[in-house]
C-alpha positions in Angstrom: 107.1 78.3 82.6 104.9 76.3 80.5 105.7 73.1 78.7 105.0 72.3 75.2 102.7 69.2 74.5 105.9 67.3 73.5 108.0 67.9 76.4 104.8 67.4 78.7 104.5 64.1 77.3 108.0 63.0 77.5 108.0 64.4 81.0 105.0 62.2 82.0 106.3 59.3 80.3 110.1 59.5 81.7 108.7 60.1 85.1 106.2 56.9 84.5 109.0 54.5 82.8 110.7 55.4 86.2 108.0 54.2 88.2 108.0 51.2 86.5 112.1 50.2 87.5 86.7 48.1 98.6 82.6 47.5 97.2 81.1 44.8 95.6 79.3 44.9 92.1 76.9 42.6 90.4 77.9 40.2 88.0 74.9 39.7 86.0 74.0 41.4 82.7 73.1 41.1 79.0 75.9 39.0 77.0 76.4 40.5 73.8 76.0 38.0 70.3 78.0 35.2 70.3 79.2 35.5 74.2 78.3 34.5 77.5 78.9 36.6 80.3 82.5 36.2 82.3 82.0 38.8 85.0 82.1 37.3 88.8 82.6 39.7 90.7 84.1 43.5 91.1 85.3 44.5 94.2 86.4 48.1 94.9 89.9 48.1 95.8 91.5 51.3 95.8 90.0 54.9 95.1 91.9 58.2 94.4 90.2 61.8 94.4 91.4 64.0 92.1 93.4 65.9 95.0 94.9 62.2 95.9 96.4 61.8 92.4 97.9 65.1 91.9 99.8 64.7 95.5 101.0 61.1 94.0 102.1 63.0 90.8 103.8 65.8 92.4 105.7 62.9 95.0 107.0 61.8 91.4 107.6 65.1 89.4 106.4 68.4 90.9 106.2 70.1 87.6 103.6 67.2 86.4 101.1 68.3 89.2 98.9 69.6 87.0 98.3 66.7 84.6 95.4 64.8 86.6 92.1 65.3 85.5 90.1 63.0 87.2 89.7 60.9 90.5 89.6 57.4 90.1 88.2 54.2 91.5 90.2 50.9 90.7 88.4 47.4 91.0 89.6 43.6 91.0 87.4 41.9 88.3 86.9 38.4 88.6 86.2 36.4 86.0 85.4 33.1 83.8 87.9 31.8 81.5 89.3 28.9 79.9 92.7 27.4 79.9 94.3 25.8 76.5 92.5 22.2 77.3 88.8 23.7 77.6 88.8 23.5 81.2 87.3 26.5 83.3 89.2 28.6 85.6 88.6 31.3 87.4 91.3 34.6 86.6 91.5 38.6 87.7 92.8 41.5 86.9 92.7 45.1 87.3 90.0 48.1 86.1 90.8 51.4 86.8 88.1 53.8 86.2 88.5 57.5 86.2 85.6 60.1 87.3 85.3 61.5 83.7 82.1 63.3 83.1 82.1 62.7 79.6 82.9 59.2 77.7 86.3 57.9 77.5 88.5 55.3 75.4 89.6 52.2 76.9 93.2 50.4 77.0 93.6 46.8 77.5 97.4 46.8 79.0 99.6 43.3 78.8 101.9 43.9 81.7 105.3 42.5 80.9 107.0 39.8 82.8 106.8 39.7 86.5 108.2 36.9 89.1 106.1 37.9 92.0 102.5 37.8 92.6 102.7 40.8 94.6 102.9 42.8 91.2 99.8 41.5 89.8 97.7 44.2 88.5 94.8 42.9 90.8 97.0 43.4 93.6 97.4 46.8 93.0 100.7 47.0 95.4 102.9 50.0 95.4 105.6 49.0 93.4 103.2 47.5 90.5 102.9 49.1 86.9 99.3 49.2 88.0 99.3 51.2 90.8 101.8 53.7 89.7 101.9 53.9 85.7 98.2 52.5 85.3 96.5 55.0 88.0 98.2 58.1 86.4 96.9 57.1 83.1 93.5 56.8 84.5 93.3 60.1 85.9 94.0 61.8 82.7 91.3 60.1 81.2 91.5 56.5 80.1 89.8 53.2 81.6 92.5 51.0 82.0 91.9 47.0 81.5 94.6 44.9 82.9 94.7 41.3 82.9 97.0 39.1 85.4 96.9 36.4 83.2 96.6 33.0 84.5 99.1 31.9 87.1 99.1 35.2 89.1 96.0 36.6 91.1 92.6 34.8 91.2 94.5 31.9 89.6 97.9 31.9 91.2 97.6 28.7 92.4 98.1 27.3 88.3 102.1 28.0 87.1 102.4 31.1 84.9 102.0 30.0 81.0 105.0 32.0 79.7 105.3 33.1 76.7 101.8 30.8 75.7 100.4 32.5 72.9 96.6 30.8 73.3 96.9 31.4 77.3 97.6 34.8 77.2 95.5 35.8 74.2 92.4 34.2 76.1 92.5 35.6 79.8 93.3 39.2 78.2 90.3 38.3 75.9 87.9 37.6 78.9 89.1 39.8 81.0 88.0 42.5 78.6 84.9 41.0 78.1 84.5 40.7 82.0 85.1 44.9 81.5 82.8 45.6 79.1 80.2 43.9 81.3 80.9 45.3 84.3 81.2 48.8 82.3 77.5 48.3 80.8 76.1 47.4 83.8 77.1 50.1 85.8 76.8 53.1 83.3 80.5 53.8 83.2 81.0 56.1 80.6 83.1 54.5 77.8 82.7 56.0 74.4 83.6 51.9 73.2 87.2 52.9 71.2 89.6 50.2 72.3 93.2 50.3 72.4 95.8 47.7 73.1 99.2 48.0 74.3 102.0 46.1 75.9 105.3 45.4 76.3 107.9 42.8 76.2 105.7 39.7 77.0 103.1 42.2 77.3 104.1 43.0 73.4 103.9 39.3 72.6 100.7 38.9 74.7 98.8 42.2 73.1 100.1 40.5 69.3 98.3 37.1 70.4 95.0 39.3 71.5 95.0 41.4 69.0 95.3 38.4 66.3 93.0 36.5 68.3 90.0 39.6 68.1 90.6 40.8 64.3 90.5 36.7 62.8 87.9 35.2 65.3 85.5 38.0 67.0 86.2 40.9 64.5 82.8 42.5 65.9 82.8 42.4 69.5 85.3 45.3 70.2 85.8 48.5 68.2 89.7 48.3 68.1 90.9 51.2 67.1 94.7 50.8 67.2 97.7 48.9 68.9 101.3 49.5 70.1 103.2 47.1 71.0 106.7 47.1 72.1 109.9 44.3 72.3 107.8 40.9 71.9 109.3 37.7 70.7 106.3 37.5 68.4 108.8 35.2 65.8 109.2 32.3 68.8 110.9 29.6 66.0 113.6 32.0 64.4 114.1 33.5 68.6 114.6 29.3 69.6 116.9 28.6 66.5 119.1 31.8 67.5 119.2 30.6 71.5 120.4 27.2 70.0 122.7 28.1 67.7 124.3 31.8 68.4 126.1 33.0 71.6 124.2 35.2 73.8 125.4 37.5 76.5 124.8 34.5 79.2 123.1 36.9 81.6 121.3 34.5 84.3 118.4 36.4 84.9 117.7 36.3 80.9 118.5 32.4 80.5 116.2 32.0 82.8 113.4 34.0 81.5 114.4 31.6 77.8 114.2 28.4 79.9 111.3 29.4 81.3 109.4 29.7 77.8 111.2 26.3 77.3 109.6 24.5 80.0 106.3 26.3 79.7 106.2 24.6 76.0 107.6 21.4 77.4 104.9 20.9 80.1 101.7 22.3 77.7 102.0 20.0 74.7 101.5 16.8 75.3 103.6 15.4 72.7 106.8 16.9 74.4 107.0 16.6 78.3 110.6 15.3 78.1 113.0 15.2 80.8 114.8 18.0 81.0 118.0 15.9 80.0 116.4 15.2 76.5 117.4 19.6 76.3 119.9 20.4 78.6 123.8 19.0 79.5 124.8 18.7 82.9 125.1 20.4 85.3 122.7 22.5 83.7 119.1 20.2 83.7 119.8 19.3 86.8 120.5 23.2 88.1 117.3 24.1 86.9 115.1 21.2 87.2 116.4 22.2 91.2 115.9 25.8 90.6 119.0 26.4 92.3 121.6 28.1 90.0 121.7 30.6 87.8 122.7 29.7 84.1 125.0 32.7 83.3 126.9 31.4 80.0 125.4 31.5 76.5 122.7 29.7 76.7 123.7 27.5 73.5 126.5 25.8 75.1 123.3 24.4 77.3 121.7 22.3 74.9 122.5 18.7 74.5 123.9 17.7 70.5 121.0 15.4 70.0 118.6 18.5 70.8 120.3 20.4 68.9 120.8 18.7 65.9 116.7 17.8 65.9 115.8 21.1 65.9 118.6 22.3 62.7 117.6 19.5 60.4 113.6 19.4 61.0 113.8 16.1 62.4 112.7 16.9 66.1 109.1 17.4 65.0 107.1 17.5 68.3 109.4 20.4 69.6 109.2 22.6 66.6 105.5 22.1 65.9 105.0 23.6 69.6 107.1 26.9 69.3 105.7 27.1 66.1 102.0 27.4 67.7 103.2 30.4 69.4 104.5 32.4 66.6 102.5 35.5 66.2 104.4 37.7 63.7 103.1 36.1 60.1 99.6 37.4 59.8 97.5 40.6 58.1 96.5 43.1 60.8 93.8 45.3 59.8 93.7 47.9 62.8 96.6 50.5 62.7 99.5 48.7 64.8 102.6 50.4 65.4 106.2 48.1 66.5 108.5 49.7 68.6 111.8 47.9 69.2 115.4 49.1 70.3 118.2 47.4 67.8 120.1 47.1 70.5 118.0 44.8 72.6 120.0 41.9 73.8 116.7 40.1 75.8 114.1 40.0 73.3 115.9 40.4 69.7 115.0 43.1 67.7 114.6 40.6 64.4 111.6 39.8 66.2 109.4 42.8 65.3 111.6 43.3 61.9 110.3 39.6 61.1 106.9 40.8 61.9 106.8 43.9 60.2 108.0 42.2 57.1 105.7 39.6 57.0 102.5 41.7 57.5 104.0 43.9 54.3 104.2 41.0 52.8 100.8 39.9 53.5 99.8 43.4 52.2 98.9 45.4 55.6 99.2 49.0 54.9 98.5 50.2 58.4 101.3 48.5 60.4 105.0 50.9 61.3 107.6 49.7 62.5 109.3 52.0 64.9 113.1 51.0 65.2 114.7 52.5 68.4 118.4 53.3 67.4 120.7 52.2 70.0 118.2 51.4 72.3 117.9 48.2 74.4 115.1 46.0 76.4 115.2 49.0 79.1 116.7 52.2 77.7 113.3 51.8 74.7 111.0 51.8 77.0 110.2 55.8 76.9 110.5 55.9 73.4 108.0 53.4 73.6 105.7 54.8 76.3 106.0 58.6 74.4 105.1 57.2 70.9 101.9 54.9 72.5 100.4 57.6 74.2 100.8 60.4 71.2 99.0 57.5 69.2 96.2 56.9 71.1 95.5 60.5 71.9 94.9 61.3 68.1 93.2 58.4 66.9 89.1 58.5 66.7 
């Protein structure tokens, strides 16, 4: 019995959202205008014949067996970048690259939060969105480009910039750069279309880069379109809520929040406060130690005087830097598509509504905004994964 391209697609994407619960190269070659080359190295990490992949896919879903096209090879890139203060550092990520005889797009893929380094898409392990998700995309015929951002990887030595819009839009920026050398120099056949996609921070760190290429390097890359799902791309009206409006007071999502907090706190140099000058006690003392889990709404956290700074304008410092991370009030020019479950209780759905008013506002004409009814941070995740890959597979 044969399946009908829609209920293929679902099928691979529901089996892939469930997955998700060595050589060296040279590293010189031509920089294009305006760039210098990144690329330090390449190492061959992995490789997967064609028979290899369609044993993994049928371990997954035996009636998916037939979907891989191609072997791959999958390399950790190593390359040049710079953090927020100019300095250089030295970041990886994944490229996996299928053995298509003809030219193929390419996707730049944000992974979403991770707490382990062991899940870094240069790491490739078993468990990682790379390894299982990324190398069945590659065999069916895309080159997949995916950035471990600073803090995991080459660089995991540096903490993770959470939720940094300029950190993340930069090492997802040079790592594709680091990509297109490696691709140019080794005759990989890439036809030069360019998607991005991403989601959760992955959503918010695919917004940054894809701001980031269409206002300052509109040239470099022929971006073709971008899907993005569940980003907190509206960081001041996601604070304000945390501050003011009773959340579930799930642990494991206060301290993802308090995370982004302290991430803020430590990068501009007008805040590094105590983390008194935010948080009652027992609470900045429990996380300062790292050794409780905050599970009440996180607003019965904050100290008054915090509070009351940030709700009448006063606490300057603080709201300048969440401001510098707000990606949802701009003009996108390449076809964007927001996909967001209204039932999302981690990343609030007002986030990509926000956004998607804004850009109309700003008159893009090209940007949807895909509202997931009843879905939330997990359960939109297919819907998500179905509606990116249908997107990319029909745009030229």
């Amino acid at each position: 019995m044969s399946l009908s391209r829609k209920e293929f697609l679902l099928s691979l994407l529901v089996s892939t959202t469930a997955l998700l619960s060595g050589c060296q190269s040279g590293t010189e070659t031509d920089p294009q205008p305006g760039t210098s080359p990144v690329l330090v190295s390449a190492t061959e990490i992995r490789s997967f014949t064609r028979e290899q992949m369609a044993q993994q896919v049928q371990r997954i879903n035996p009636a998916l067996s037939f979907i891989t096209r191609y072997g791959i090879k999958v390399y950790k890139v190593v390359y040049n970048t710079t953090l927020p203060d100019g300095s250089p550092v030295k970041a990886s990520g994944a490229l996996l690259v299928p053995d298509a005889p003809t030219a193929v797009p390419m996707v730049s893929q944000q992974h979403g939060t991770i707490l382990s380094d062991s899940d870094a898409p240069s790491n490739f392990g078993s468990g990682s969105d790379a390894a299982l998700g990324g190398s069945l995309f590659a065999s069916i015929g895309y080159i997949l480009a995916c950035p471990d951002y600073i803090g995991y990887g080459e660089s995991k030595d540096r903490p993770h910039p959470y939720e940094h819009r300029q950190s993340l839009a930069q090492a997802s920026l040079d790592m594709l750069r680091a990509s297109k050398e490696y691709i140019q120099k080794n005759n990989v056949r890439w036809d030069e279309r360019l998607f991005l996609t991403g989601y959760s921070e992955g959503g918010y760190a695919t917004m940054a880069l894809q701001k980031l290429l269409e206002e300052q390097f509109p040239t470099e890359f022929n971006l073709r379109a971008s899907s993005l799902g569940a980003g907190a791309y509206h960081k001041t009206a996601t604070m304000k809520h945390l501050i003011n409006e009773r959340t579930d007071g799930i642990g494991t999502y206060n301290r993802l929040y308090l995370w982004a907090l302290t991430t803020y706190n430590d990068m501009y140099k007008d805040l590094r406060r105590p983390l008194s000058a935010y948080l009652k006690e027992p609470y900045a003392t429990q996380v300062q130690q790292g050794s409780a889990s905050v599970s009440v709404s996180l607003n019965e956290t904050f100290t008054d005087a915090f509070k009351k700074g940030v709700n009448d304008g006063t606490d300057k410092a603080f709201l300048a830097a969440v401001a510098d991370n707000d990606v949802y009030d701009w003009k996108p020019k390449t076809p964007t598509r927001l996909y967001h479950g209204d039932a999302d209780n981690l990343v609030f759905y007002f986030n990509s509504k926000d956004a998607y008013d804004a850009m109309q506002k700003r008159g893009a004409t090209n940007v949807q905004l895909i509202t997931l009814r009843n879905r939330n941070h997990t359960s939109a995740i297919t819907d998500y994964l179905l509606g990116t890959y249908e997107m990319f597979s029909t745009v030229q």
